[in-house]
Every structure is written in structure tokens, then in C-alpha cells.
N, C-alpha and C positions, 0 to 999 in steps of 0.2 A: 883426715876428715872422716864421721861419722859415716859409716854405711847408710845410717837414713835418710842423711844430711847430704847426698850425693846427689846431685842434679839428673834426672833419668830423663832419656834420651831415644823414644824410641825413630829408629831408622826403618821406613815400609819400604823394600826393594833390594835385591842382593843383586843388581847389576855391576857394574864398572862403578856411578858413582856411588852407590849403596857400600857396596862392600870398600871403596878405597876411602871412602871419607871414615867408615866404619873403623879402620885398623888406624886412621891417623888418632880417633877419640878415642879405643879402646885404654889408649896408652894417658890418658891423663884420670888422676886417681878420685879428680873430684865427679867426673861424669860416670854415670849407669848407662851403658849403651846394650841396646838391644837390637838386630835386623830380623827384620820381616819378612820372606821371602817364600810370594804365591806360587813357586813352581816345587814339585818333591824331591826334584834334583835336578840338577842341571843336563840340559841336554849339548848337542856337541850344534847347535844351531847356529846361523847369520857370516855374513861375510866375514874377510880380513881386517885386520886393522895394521896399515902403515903410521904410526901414530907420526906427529913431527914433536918439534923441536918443544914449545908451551908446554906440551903433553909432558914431557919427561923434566921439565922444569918442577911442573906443578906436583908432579909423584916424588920429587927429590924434594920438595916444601913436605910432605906428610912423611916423608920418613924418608933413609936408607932402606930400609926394609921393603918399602912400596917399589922403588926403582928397580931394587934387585930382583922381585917377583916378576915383575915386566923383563927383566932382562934373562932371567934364567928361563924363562917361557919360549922365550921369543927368538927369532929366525936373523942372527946380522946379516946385512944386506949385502957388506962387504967386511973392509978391515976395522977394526975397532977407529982406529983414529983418522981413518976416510970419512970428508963429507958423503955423506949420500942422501940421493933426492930422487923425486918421483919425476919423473921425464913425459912430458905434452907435448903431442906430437900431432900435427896434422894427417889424420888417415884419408882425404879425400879430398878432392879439389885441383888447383893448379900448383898449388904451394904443399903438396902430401911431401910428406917426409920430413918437414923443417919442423925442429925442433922450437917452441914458444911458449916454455916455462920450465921450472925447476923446481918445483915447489918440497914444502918439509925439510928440507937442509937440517940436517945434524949428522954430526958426528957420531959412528956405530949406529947408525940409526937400523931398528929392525922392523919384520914385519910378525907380527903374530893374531891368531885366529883366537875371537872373544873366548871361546869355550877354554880357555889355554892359559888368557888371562886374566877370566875368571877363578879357574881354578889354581893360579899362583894367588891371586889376592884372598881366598879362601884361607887356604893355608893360612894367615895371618891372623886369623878371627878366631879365636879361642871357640867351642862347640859350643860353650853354655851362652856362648852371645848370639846364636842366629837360629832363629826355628824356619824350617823348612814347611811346606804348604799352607802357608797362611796367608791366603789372597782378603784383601781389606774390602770391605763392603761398608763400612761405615762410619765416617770421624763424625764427635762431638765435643763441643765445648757448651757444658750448662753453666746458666749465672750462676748459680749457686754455687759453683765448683769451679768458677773460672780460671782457679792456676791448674786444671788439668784436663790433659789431652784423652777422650776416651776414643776407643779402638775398638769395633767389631770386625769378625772373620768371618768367611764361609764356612769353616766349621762351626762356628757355635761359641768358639770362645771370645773372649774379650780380656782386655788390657788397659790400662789409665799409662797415660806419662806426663811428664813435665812440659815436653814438646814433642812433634812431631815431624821431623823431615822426609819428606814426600821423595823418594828416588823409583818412583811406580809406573817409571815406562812413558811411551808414547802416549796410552790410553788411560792414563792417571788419575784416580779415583782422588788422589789429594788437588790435583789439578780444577776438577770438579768442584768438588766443596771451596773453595776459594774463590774460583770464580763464577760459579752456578751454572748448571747443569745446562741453561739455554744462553749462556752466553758464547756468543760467534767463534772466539777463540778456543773455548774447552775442547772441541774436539780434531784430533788431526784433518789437515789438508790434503789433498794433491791437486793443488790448481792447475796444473799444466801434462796430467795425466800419466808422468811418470811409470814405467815398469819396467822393472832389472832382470834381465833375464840372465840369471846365472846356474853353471854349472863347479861341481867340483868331481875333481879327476884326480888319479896318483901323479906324480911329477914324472914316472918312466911315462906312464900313457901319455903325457903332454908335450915332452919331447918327440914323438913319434908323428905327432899332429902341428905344430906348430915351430917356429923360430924355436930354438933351446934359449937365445939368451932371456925371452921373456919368462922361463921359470925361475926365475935368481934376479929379477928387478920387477918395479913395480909402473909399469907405463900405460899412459893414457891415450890412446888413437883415436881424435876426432873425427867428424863428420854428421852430416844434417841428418840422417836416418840413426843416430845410436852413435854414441861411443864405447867405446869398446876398455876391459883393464884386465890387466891380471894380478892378483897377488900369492905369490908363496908361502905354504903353511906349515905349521906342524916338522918342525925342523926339515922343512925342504923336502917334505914327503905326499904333499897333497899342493894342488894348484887352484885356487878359485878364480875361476875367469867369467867373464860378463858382460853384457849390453846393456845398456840402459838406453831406453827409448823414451823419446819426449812425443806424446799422444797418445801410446798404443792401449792405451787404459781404458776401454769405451763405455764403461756403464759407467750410472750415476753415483754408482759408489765410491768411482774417482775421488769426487771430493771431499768425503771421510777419510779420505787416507787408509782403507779397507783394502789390507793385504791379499784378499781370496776377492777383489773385484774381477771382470773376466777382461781378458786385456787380446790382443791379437797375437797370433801364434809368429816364432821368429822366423825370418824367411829368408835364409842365406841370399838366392838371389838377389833383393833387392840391393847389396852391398857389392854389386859385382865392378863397381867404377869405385873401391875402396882401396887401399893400398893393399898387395898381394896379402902380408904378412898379418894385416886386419881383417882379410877375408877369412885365412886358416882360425883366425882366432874365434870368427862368426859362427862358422861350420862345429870349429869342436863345441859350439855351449850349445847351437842347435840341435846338436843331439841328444841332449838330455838336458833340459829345461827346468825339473825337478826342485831345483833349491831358488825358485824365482818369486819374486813379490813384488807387490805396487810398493810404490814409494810414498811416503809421507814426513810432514813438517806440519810445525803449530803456525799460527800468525799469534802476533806479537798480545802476549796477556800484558792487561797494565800494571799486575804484581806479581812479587813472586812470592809472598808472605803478609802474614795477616798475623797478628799477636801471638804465641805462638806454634803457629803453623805455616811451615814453608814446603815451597816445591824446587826441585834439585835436577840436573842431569836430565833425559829426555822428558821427561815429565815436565818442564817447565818450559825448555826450547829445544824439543825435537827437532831435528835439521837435513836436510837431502842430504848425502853421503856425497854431492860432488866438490864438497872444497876439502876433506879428508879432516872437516875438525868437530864433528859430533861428540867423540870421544874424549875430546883434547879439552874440550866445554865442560864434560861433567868434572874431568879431573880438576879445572880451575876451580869450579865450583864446590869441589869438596876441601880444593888446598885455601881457600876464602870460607866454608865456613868451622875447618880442623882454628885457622887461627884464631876467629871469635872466639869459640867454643875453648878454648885454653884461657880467656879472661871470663868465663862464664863461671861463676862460682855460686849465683843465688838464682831461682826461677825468676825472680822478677826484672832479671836482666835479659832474660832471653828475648824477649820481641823486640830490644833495644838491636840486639847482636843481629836477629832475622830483619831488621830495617836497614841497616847497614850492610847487609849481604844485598838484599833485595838494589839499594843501591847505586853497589858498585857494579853488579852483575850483570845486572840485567839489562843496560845499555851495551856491552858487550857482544854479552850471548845473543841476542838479538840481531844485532848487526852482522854475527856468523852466518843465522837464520837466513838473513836478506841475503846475504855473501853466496849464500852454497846455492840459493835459487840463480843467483845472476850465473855463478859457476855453471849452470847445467843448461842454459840458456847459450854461453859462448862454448861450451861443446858442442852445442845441436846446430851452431852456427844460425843461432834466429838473434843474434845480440847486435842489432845497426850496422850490420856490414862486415862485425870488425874480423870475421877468418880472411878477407881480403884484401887485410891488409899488416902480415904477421909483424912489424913490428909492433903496430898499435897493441897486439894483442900480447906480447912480451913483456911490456910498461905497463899494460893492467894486470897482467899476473904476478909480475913481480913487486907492485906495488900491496895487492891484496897479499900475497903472501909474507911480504915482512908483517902485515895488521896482525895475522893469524901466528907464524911461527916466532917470530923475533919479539914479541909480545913481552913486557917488563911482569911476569907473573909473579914476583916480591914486590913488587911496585904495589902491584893488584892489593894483594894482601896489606900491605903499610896503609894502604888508603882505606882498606873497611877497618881496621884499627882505629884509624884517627876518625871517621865517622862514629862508630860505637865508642869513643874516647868524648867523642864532642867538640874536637878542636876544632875553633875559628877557621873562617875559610875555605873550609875543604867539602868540595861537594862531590863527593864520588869522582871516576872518571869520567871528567869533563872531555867531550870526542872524540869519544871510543867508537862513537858510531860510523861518520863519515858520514859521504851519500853512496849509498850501495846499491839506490835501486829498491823495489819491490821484488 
């Protein structure tokens, strides 16, 4: 195909789904793909990622290459051909210590820190495809021009494309333009006050403070003041561990989802009726609070694309970090729109292709959304009872969990095909949602 005649593709955001959807399009010859990315380099910032099982489904749909970046990054948890799973544990109460989920099940499953892999999915993006500090300040689509996307930057320059997919974060400027600036959903949430207090330590320092086998697994200790996790990073050489507090968030900036709101200082004390092993873990993050943030999530936008213009990854369903599938969302979402984007050969298909995404997607993602909020509700033990009654709470984890990890992600893909295809019948995924709750 003609160089001119190449469908251009620009992608604003070099996160997880910026850059993985990025290397699955780089590789098809009829699209120009270009990332936008507002920061001038990456910084080594934000939690672990235990990705599960959908996760490494959906990086094996864009490539070998994408899986192998994630794997050479990343920390095995154990032996390659061992299940392994994130372990819920009751930290407090009458039932402390029983074990009431398993969640992420796979095989060689590992654990690796964003900045890690980030910079393996880097690697994959050829230098002339991604400019560095170009934070977006302005989409346009003029009638006169309406097969093309224009792009303004905080520097000053500007860009036209074919389309635009939005992978610009929690606080998403393409989020915006889509659905306007004073609608209720544009801007992140924290309805329930969320803030993580995390610290990160070497793995010698963490042994000396805590159980050793939580350096080398990745486990959840509940309880109604915080739950408590750790995860191992950076080939087993750094520990991120943490609290996440349901209220401690006290200003009004809660509910922007406003990282720097002021929230209440950690106060080992009040955990002292937690299981011993969750106290140590309290103590060591209370000492240095430093890498801590409010938490935030979107509430449900009614699209995720508009002609073409779409949003992608947190930008479009940012999610609480308590059901471990934020991550696992963008890569869906990039392995649903890498498949489009391979029947995209003329600009005048692409809105058909971002309708078809929009979707299958977003009934999904969504439903994540609802999922990670109920999640961080039945850790704080404010979900009807149910820490009182740990089987009840076994049969809701294991249920949501097969939703999130066992999840048909070729399925996924087959069905935005046959939507952008036209066939009879097929209306997206038909309940994906479930009842999840608010």
C-alpha cells in the first residue's frame, strides 16, 4: 500500500494501553501509527502489577512479542508451570487467618512494577513512532475537514490524523471532548474516600520487618480500618506494600479523584486487634508514607467513541485497584481494537470499527468498574455482613473471579469483528455485566 494511502493513526498516551495497542498496529503495513506521550520520560512511578490470567491472554492476541516483554520484565511468582494466585485472607475479626479467595490463577503467573513494563513495551515501538512531551490540550474535528483528527500540544505544535485513540489517563483530555467538560462522568471519582498508603522498601529491608514469605507472594489481609498487600518488584529486589483505607480522604477533593487531596495520617495503632503478621505489615508502610495517593475511578460514560474519536484504557474506565484488573482492561481493550484496526484499510471505516469497539467494550469494562468498587467495600468489611460469614464470601470471590480472569478474550475479539462485519444477530456481549452492584 501507498505511503499516502496508509490510514494514520494517532495514539495520545504511552501508558500500558498506549503503548501495547501501539506495537500490536505498528506491525500492520497499511496503518501510520504515531504515540503521544505528555511526560519527557518515564518516571520509575505507581504500584505493582500482579496482572491475571485475561491480562496475558489478551498480550498473547497482539503479539508474541507483547507477552514476551511482560515476561522478560517481570518477577515469576513461582515455577513456570505452577498455578499461582493472589491469596485473601481475613486480617481481623473472629475468622482472621481463613483463607476466602484465590484470585488471578495462572500459570507462571508474575508480578512486575508499571515502570518495568513500560519499558519492555517500549522496546517494541520503533523511536520514529512515539514523541515524548506532548501533553494534548486540544482535539478538533472541523466540517470542512471532517475525515480528520486535528491535535494541539502544550508545546505549540500540532498534528492532523485519520483518528484519534485516546489512551490519556485517568484525567483524559479525549475523555473530555467526547463527552464535555461538565458532564458528571468526565471527571474521576472517589465516592467512598479511598487512600493507599503505600510504601516501597528493598526486599532485604522487608524481611527484617515483616513475615519473609510475603516478599515472594502477593496477599490481601482484610479488615474494616484497611486492607493491607504486598507485592514484589523489580526482580525480587524491591517490596511495594500498602493500606488502603476506606474514608481517610477528608477534603472535598475526594470526589475528583485528586491525588494530592489531604486524607488522614496512618496510625499503626488503630490495627492492633489485626492479625500479628498485618500489624508488621501496617508498621513498615507507616514509616514512610511517601509513595501514597487517593484513589480514583470514572462512573460509567455512555460512550466510548464518537466518529472517529475514541477513548481507551484508564481514560475511558479508570478502576479502584481492588479487583487487580485495571490493567488487564486496557490490554483487552487494545487486543479488541489491534483486531479492528487489521480490517481497517480506508478512513471511512474507522467509526464503523470505534462503534464496534465502543460496543463490545464497554459493557465489560464497566462492569470491572462496578466489580473493583464492590471489591474494596468487601475488604473494608462494609459489604451486608458478608466477612461473617467466610463462605458466603469464597462463592462471591470465586464467582467474580472467573468474570475477570477466565474471561473468553478471543471470544471478545470474534464478536467486535462480527459487529464491524455486520452480521445478523450479534449484539455485542450480551451479559457481560451481571449485577455487580454500584
Amino acid at each position: 500500500m501507498a505511503e499516502n494511502h496508509r490510514v494514520k493513526v494517532a495514539i495520545v498516551g504511552g501508558g500500558i494501553a498506549g503503548l501495547a495497542l501501539a506495537a500490536g498496529l505498528i506491525k500492520k503495513p497499511h496503518l501510520d501509527v504515531h504515540v503521544y506521550e505528555s511526560v519527557p520520560a518515564y518516571q520509575d512511578v505507581g504500584a505493582g502489577l500482579a496482572l491475571h490470567l485475561n491480562a496475558i491472554k489478551a498480550m498473547a492476541l497482539l503479539g508474541d512479542e507483547v507477552r514476551q516483554a511482560y515476561s522478560g520484565k517481570a518477577l515469576t511468582m513461582g515455577d513456570e508451570n505452577q498455578e499461582m494466585v493472589t491469596e485473601v485472607i481475613l486480617g481481623q475479626g473472629p475468622h482472621h487467618g481463613q483463607l476466602v479467595a484465590e484470585l488471578g490463577r495462572a500459570k507462571g503467573r508474575k508480578t512486575v512494577s508499571r515502570a518495568d513494563l513500560l519499558d519492555g513495551f517500549l522496546a517494541l515501538i520503533p523511536k520514529e513512532h512515539i514523541s515524548f512531551g506532548k501533553r494534548l490540550v486540544n482535539i478538533a474535528e472541523k466540517s470542512s475537514d471532517k475525515h480528520v483528527v486535528h491535535l494541539s500540544f502544550d508545546d505549540g505544535s500540532e498534528t492532523t490524523a485519520d483518528c484519534l485513540l485516546g489512551a490519556d489517563g485517568i484525567h483524559s483530555v479525549t475523555r473530555g471532548y467526547l463527552l464535555g467538560a461538565d458532564h458528571p462522568a468526565a471527571s474521576p471519582k472517589n465516592h467512598d474516600g479511598w487512600q493507599i498508603y503505600r510504601t516501597l522498601v528493598s526486599t532485604e529491608e522487608a524481611r527484617k520487618q515483616i513475615n519473609p514469605k510475603w516478599t515472594t507472594s502477593v496477599p490481601i489481609l482484610l479488615g474494616p480500618r484497611g486492607h493491607i498487600n504486598c507485592i514484589p518488584l523489580n526482580k525480587n529486589t524491591r517490596l511495594s506494600a500498602g493500606v488502603a483505607v476506606r474514608g481517610a480522604v477528608v477534603s472535598p477533593a475526594s470526589q475528583n479523584g485528586d491525588g494530592n487531596a489531604s486524607s488522614r495520617p496512618l496510625d499503626p495503632a488503630l490495627y492492633a486487634d489485626y492479625s500479628e503478621e498485618a500489624q508488621q505489615i501496617v508498621r513498615m508502610v507507616a514509616r514512610d508514607t511517601s509513595a501514597s495517593w487517593a484513589a480514583g475511578d470514572h462512573d460509567h460514560a455512555p460512550t466510548y467513541a464518537r466518529g472517529r474519536v475514541a477513548m481507551l484504557g484508564d481514560a475511558a474506565h479508570a478502576a479502584l485497584p481492588f479487583a487487580g484488573n485495571g490493567a488487564a482492561q486496557a490490554l483487552e481493550d487494545a487486543a479488541v481494537l489491534d483486531a479492528l484496526f487489521a480490517l481497517v484499510r480506508r478512513p471511512d471505516q474507522i467509526a464503523r470499527a470505534l462503534a464496534a469497539f465502543d460496543e463490545v467494550r464497554r459493557p465489560r469494562s464497566q462492569a470491572v468498574v462496578d466489580l473493583a468498587r464492590k471489591f474494596g467495600r468487601v475488604y473494608a468489611y462494609a459489604e451486608d455482613g458478608m466477612h461473617e460469614d467466610p463462605e458466603r464470601m469464597r462463592a462471591f470471590f470465586a464467582e467474580m473471579a472467573a468474570f475477570t480472569n477466565d474471561f473468553d478474550v478471543r471470544g471478545q475479539n470474534e464478536a467486535a469483528l462480527r459487529v464491524f462485519k455486520g452480521v445478523d444477530g450479534v449484539s455485542g456481549m450480551d451479559g457481560v455485566r451481571g449485577d455487580l452492584g454500584n
